[in-house]
C-alpha positions in Angstrom: -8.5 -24.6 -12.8 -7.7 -22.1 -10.1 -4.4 -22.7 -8.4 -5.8 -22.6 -4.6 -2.7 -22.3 -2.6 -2.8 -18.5 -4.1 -6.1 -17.9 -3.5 -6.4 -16.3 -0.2 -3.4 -14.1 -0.9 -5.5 -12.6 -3.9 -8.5 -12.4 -1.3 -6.3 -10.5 1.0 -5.0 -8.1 -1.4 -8.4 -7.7 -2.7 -10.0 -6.8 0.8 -6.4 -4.5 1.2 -6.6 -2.9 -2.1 -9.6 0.2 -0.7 -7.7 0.4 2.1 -4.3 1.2 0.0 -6.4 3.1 -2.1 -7.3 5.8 0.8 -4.2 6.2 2.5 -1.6 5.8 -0.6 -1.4 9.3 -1.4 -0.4 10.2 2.1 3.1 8.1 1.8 3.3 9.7 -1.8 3.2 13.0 -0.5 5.6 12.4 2.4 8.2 10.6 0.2 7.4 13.3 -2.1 8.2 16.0 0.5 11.5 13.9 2.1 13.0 13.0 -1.3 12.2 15.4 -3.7 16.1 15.8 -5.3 16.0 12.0 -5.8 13.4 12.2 -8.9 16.3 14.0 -10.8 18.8 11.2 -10.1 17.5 7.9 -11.9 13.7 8.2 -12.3 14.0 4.3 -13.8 14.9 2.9 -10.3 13.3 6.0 -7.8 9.9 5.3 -9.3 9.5 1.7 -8.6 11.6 1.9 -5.3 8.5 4.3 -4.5 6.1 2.4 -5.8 6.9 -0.5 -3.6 7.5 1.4 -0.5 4.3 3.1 -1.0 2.5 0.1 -1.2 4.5 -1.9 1.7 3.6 1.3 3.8 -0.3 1.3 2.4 -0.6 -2.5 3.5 0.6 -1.9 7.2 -1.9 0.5 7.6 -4.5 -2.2 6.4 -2.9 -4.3 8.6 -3.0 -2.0 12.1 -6.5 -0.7 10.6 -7.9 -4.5 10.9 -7.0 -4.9 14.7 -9.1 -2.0 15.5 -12.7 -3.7 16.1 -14.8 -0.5 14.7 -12.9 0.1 11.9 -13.0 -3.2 10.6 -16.5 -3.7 10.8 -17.5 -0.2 9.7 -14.8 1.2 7.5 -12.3 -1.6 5.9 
């Protein structure tokens, strides 16, 4: 049986996730660009510490995206 308190957090990633998927790479490229010297330090904490920055950044966007009337109904 499906646990239905989680539900429509797993909805609202699910809508999120082509929205993360489009802008992502942006947020790679500018941490990329910003802190390049910090993928020769510890790769074992840098790369998740991206990871979830990247995908806190991603999710705002969704978030400012799905106020704007037009883009919500045509794009996300």
């Amino acid at each position: 049986e499906r646990d239905s308190a989680s539900m429509p957090k797993v909805l609202w990633l699910s809508r999120a996730s082509f929205c993360v998927y489009l802008v992502h790479h942006f947020f790679v490229m500018l941490l990329r660009t910003y802190l390049y010297r910090a993928y020769t330090w510890f790769c074992l904490l840098v790369i998740p510490a991206q990871a979830a920055v990247v995908l806190g950044a991603s999710l705002l966007v969704y978030v400012i995206l799905k106020k704007i009337p037009w883009v919500k109904d045509h794009l996300i």
